[in-house]
Residue, then its C-alpha position, 0 to 999 in steps of 0.5 A: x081779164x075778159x075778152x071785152x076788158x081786153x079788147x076795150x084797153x087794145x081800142x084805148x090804146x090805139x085811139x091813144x096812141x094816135x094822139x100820141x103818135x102825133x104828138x111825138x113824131x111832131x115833137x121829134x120833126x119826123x112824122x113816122x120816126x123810127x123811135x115810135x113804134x106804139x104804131x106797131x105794138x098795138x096793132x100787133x096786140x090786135x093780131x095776137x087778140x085774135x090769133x089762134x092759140x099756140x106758139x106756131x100760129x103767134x109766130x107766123x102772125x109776127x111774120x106775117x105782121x112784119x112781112x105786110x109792115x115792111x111791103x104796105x099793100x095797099x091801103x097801108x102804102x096810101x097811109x104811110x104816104x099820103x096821111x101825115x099824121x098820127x092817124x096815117x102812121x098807126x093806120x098803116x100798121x092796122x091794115x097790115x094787121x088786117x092782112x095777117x090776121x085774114x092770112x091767118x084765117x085763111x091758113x085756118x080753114x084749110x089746114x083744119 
């Protein structure tokens, strides 16, 4: 698979995913429940789409994924408060997608 097919599937499944976030958070009463977690697998994916091959830099990615997951920098903490809906919770996992992945580069550059 190419790296544009890979990337187009990733896009469908997090413009999906907010329909189906929303759907299934409004389903169980609880907006962001705890049994969803399309919200962080996706962006996840993200992460590793662009991470730098090898075991030592996918681990540090899924550390630092969490790290920013549980922390919400903003505007992760605005989303995850603020933006009720399917959009809010999968929006909140993509800016701490955004933070690792610019970590990651970061650790990149300077220790290349």
């Amino acid at each position: 698979m190419g790296d544009a097919v890979l990337l187009g599937f990733l896009l469908v499944c997090l413009v999906g995913g907010v329909f189906a976030v929303h759907k299934a958070g409004a389903d169980l009463g609880v907006i962001d429940h705890g049994s969803i977690v399309w919200d962080e697998i996706v962006p996840f994916w993200f992460v590793l789409f662009f991470c730098p091959a090898g075991l030592w830099w996918q681990a540090t990615a899924f550390v630092l994924f969490r790290l920013f997951d549980i922390f919400k920098p903003q505007p992760a903490k605005y989303f995850d408060q603020k933006v009720k809906n399917g959009f809010g919770v999968m929006a909140d996992d993509l800016v701490a997608a955004a933070y690792s992945l610019l970590i990651l580069a970061l650790l990149r550059h300077f220790l290349a």
